[in-house]
C-alpha atoms as one frame of an Amber mdcrd trajectory, in Angstrom:
protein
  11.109 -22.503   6.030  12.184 -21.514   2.721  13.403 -17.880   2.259  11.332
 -15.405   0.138  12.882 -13.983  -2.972  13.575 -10.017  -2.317  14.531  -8.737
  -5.403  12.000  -8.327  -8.499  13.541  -6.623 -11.912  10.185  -4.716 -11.768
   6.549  -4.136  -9.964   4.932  -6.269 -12.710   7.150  -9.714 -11.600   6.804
  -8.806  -7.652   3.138  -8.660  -8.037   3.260 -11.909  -9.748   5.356 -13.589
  -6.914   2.787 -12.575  -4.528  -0.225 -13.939  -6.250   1.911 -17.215  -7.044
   2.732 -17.446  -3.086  -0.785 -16.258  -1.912  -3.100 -18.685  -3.558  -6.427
 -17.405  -0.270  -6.237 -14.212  -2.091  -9.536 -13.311  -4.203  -8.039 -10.193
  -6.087  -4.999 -10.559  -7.637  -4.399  -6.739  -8.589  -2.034  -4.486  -7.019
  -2.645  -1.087  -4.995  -2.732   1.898  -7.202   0.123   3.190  -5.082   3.734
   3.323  -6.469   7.154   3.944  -5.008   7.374   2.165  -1.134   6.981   2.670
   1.969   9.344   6.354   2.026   7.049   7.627  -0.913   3.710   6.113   1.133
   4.829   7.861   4.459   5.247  11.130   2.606   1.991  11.126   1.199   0.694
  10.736   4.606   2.372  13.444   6.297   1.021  15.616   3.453  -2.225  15.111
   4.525  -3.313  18.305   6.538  -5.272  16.836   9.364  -7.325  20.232   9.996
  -8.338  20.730   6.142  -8.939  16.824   6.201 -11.611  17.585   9.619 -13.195
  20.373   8.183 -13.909  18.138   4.715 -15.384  15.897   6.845 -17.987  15.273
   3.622 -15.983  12.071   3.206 -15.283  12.629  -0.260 -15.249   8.696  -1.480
 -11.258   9.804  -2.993  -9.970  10.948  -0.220 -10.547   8.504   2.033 -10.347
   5.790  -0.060  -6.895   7.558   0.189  -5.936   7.459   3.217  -7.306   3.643
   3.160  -4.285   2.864   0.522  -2.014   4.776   2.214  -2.697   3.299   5.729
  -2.328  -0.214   4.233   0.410   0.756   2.603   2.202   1.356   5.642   0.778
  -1.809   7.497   1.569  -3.584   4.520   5.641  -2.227   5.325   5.628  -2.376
   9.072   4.906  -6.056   8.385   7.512  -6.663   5.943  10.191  -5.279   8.236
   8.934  -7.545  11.218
């Protein structure tokens, strides 16, 4: 098994890589979210889980949201493993 390159000069060549070595995917485009896993985890413990319950009128932003955010962070659980 051949080692996968690590280091990208910027997010523009790493999403390239990916599409390159993931020819199954449909969509090619990137998540909207910046900045790793450490910015990722931040935004979700900034989410106030009693104001999110009491908006509970699923406002299509914020959940689509906390979508990114939790794939984000499956996304980087799976790249440490």
């Amino acid at each position: 098994m051949n080692k996968l390159e690590k280091s990208f000069t910027d997010r523009e060549q790493l999403i390239q890589h990916v599409a390159e070595i993931s020819p199954w995917l449909q969509d090619k485009t990137a998540s909207p979210i910046e900045g790793g896993r450490n910015q990722a985890e931040q935004q979700l413990q900034d989410i106030d889980p009693v104001k999110y319950c009491l908006s509970r009128r699923y406002h299509p932003c914020d959940l689509r949201t906390l979508r990114l955010l939790r794939q984000a962070r499956r996304l980087g659980a799976q790249a440490e493993s």
